[in-house]
N, C-alpha and C positions, 0 to 999 in steps of 0.2 A: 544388451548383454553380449553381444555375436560383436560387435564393434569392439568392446572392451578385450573381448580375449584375442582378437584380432591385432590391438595395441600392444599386448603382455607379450606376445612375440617378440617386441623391439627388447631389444637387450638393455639401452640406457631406461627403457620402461619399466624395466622388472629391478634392475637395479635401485630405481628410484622408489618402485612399490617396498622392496626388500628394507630399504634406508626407513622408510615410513612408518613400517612397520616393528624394525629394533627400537625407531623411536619411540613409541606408541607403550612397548614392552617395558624397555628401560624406565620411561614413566610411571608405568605402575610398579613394578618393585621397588624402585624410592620411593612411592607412595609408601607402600607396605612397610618397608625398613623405617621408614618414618614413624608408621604409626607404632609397629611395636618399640621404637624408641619410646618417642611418649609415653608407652603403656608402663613399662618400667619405670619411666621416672614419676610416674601416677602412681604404681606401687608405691615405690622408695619412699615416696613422700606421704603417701596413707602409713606405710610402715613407722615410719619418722616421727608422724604425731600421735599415731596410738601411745607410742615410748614416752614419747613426751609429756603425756597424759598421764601413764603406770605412775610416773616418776614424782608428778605433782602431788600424786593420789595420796604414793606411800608418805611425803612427804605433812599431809595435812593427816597422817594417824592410820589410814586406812590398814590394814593387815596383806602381806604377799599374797594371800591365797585369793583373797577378796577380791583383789586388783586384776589377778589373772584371768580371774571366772569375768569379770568386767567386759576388762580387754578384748579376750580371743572370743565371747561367746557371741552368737549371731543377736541379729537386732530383734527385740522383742517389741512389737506393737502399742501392746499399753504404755508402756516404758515411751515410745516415741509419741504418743500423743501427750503424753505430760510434761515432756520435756519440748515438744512443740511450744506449749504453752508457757514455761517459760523461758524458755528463750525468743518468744516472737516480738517482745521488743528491743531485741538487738540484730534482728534481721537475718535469723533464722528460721525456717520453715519447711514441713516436708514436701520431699520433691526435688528442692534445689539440688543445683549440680556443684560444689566449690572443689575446686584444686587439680587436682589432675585429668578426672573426667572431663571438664570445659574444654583444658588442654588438648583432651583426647579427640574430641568429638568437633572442633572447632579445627585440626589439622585436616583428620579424615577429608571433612569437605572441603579445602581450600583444594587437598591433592586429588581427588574426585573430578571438579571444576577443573585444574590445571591438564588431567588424564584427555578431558573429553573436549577442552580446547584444543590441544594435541591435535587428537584423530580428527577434529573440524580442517586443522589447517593442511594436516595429511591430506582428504578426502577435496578439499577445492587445490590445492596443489597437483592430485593425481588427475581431476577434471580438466586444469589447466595444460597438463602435459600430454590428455589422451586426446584434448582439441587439438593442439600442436604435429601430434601425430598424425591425426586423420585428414590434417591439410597439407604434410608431406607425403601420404598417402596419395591424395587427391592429384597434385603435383606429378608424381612418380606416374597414375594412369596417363596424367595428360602426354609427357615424355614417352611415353608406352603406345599408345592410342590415340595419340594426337587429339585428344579433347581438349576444346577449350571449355577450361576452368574460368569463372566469373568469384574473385575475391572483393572483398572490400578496399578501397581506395588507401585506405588510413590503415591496413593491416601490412604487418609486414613480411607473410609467407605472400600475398599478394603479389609486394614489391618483387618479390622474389620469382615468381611466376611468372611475371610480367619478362623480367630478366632472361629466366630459361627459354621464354617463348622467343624474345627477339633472338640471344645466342644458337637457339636453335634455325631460326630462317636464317638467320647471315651461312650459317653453316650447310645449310641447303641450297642457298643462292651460288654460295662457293664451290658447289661440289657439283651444281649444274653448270655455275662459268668453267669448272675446269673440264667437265663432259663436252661443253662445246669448242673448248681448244683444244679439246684431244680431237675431234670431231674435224676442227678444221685444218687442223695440223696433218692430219690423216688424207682429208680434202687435197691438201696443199701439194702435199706429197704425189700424188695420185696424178694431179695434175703436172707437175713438174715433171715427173719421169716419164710420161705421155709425151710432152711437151719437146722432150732433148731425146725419146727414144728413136725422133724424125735424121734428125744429121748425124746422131751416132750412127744409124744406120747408113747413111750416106756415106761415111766414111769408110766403115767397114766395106761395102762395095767397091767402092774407088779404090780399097785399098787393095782388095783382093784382084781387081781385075790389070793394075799396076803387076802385082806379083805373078801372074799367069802366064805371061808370055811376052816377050820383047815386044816395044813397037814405038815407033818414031817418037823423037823428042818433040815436035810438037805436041801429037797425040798424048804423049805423060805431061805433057807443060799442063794441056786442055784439064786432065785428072787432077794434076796436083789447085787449079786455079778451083776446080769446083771442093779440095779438099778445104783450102783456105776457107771458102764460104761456110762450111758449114763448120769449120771451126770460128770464126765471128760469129753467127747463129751462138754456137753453144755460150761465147764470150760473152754477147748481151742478154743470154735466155739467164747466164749466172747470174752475173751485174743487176741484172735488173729485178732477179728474183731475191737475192739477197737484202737491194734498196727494200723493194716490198716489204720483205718482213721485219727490217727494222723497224719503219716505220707504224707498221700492226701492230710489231710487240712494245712501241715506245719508247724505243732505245735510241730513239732523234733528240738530240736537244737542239731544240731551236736556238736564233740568237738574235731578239726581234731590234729594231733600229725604226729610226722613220727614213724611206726611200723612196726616192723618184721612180715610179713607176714608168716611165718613160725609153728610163733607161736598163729598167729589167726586160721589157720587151724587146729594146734594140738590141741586147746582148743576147736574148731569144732566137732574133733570126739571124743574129752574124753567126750563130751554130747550124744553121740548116742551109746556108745557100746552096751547098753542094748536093742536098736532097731534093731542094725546089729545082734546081738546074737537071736533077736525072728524074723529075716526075715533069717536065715543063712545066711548073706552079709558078706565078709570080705575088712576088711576096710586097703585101701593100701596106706599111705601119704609119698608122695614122693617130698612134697614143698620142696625148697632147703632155709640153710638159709642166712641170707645174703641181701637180697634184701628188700629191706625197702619205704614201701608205706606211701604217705599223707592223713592219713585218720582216721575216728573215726573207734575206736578198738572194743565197745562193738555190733556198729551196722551192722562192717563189718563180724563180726563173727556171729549176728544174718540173717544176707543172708546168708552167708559159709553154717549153722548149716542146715537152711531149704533148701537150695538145696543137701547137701548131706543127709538128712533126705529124703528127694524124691527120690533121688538114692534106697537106701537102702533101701525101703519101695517096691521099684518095682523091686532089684534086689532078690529074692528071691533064696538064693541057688548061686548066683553067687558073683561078687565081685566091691567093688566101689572103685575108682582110684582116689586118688587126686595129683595133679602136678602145678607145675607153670615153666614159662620163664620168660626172660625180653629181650630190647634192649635199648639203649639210649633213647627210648620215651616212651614206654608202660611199666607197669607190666601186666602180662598174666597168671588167675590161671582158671586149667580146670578140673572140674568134670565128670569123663569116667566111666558109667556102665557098666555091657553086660547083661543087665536082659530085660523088655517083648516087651520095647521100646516099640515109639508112632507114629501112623500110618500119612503117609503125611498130609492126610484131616483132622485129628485131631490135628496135629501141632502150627496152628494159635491159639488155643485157650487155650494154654498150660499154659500162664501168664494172664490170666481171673480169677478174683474171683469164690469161691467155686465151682469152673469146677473139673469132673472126669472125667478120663480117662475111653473109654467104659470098662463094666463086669468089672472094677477093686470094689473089695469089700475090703476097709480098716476103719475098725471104728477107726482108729487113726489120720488120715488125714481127716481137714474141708476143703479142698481146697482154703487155703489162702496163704498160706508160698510161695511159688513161686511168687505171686503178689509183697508180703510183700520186698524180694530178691530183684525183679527188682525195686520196689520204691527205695530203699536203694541205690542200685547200682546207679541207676541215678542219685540220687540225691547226691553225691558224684564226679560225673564228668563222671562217669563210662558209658561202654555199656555191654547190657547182651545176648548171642548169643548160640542157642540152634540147633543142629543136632541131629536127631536121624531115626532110621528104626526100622520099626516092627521085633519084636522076636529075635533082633541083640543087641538093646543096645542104650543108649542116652552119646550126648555128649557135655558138656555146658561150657560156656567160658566167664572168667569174664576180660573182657579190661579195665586197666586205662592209664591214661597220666601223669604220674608222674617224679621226679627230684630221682634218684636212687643212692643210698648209700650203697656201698658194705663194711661189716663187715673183 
């Protein structure tokens, strides 16, 4: 009962109750109008034959007065069982119903029957809509409360259910990816203005100690050579922050080809000799050629560049080794130092934006180009895998899964 008034609340419910019930009404006053129709012409026609009878009467001699007292006087008993009698063989007898009464009594119930078919199909129609209700009801908690509701497979507030449920996690999954790009956007930030609040400062000093007081043009050469630095600093801390977050937010279109990996390496180090030459690295490429990868060319050689720029940058006095393999499923190219290498516990954070390695001092490196590499690499199909030990040497490995073509 507490369920039902629970339903009468919904508006299309009561509306529907309301329809059900004018129905229900309307039926039985056409019933009624009905039956007193009939009743009347059950009159008219008892009236009709009385007349008809008077008229016979006078007809065969009877007297006006006779006929009247006949006519209009109620039914005497004896009188009907004698006249039972003769007339029961023509199929006459008391009790019978003939003419209008049948009429009468034979609507009644067809509109009776009709009334209470009615209210049947009212009352499984209001069951049908107050089921209806209590499983958008049901629905409504789960959205509210996060219950899972269990329907039937074949039902289709079910389907429906099912529906809200997944549009609800897509919509929670969405609202946690953008909490974590606010999150890392905020990160980013954080870290950038950290990052460039180094040579901004620097300038500022240099600038001010320029403006202070006269002193030899050497000495302002020495200022303006350290301002330059720290304006490149800031140039490639941009450039290279920039690259990153293209690359994060997906805004690279690659432009894949099949290529000689051979000669993305080569074009790797004709970029660095001037690095290798100011850290004494000697640059040793041993890629073979021949073997031919599915990949963009200028981005696979912008990871190549910035991992053997890190090489080089840490191998100081020593030497960087470049090489590749293949087998029928991978190509395999590996970057092998032997310079200060990176201690186990500082490992994990080796592909971290603008992370340094400890007491390393290099005003050439913003610590993004290793990031930059493994975006690249992955986003290509690739995996990027790094070994190394203190004071021995790093050793990096770039894996793909490619269809190989030998030259």
């Amino acid at each position: 009962m507490g369920r039902a008034v629970v339903t009468l609340s919904n508006r299309t419910a009561r509306v529907f109750l309301w329809l059900g019930i004018l129905m229900t009404v309307i039926s039985l006053v056409g019933s009624y109008l009905l039956h007193e129709y009939s009743g009347r012409k059950a009159a008219e026609a008892e009236v009709s034959y009385r007349l008809s009878l008077a008229g016979q009467l006078y007809d065969m001699g009877m007297s006006e007065d006779k006929i009247a007292e006949l006519v209009s006087s109620p039914a005497d008993e004896s009188y009907t069982a004698r006249g039972e009698e003769i007339l029961a063989g023509y199929g006459y007898f008391s009790g019978m119903t003939v003419g209008g009464e049948y009429v009468i009594y034979s609507h009644l119930a067809n509109d009776i029957l009709s009334a209470l078919l009615t209210a049947v199909c009212f009352f499984a129609g209001f069951c049908c809509i107050h089921t209806v209700f209590i499983d958008i009801r049901r629905l409504t908690a789960q959205l509210e409360h996060e219950e899972k509701i269990v329907f039937s497979d074949e039902h289709d507030i079910g389907l429906l259910g099912e529906a809200i449920l997944s549009l609800r996690q897509k919509s929670e999954h969405l609202l946690k990816q953008l909490g974590d790009e606010k999150q890392y956007l905020a990160d980013y930030l954080d870290d950038f203005s950290h990052q460039i609040k180094t040579p901004c400062t620097g300038l500022k000093l240099n600038n001010e100690i320029l403006l202070s007081a006269p002193m030899p043009f050497e000495e302002q050469k020495d200022y303006l050579m350290r301002d330059k630095k720290c304006i490149d600093r800031i140039s490639r801390l941009v450039s290279a922050s920039l690259k990153l977050a293209r690359l994060e937010a997906g805004a690279v279109e690659y432009h894949f080809e099949e290529n000689d990996i051979s000669e993305i390496a080569a074009d790797a180090v004709a970029q660095l000799t001037a690095i290798a030459a100011e850290n004494n690295a000697e640059m040793i490429n041993e890629v073979k050629r021949g073997t031919r990868l599915y990949c963009d060319r200028l981005w696979l050689c912008e990871a190549v560049t910035n991992l053997i720029k890190n090489a080089a940058e840490h191998s100081n006095g020593g030497h960087v080794r470049i090489y590749s393999d293949c087998d029928p499923m991978t190509v395999r190219i590996f970057i092998e130092d032997n310079g200060c290498g990176i201690s186990e516990e500082e490992l994990p954070n080796v592909f971290r934006r603008f992370w340094s390695k400890s007491g390393a001092v290099n005003s050439n490196s913003v610590g993004i180009g290793m990031s930059v590499a493994k975006k690249i690499v992955e986003d290509m199909g690739g995996r990027l895998y790094i070994e190394s030990e203190l004071n021995k040497g790093t050793k990096i490995k770039l894996e793909f899964l490619r269809t190989v073509t030998l030259l």
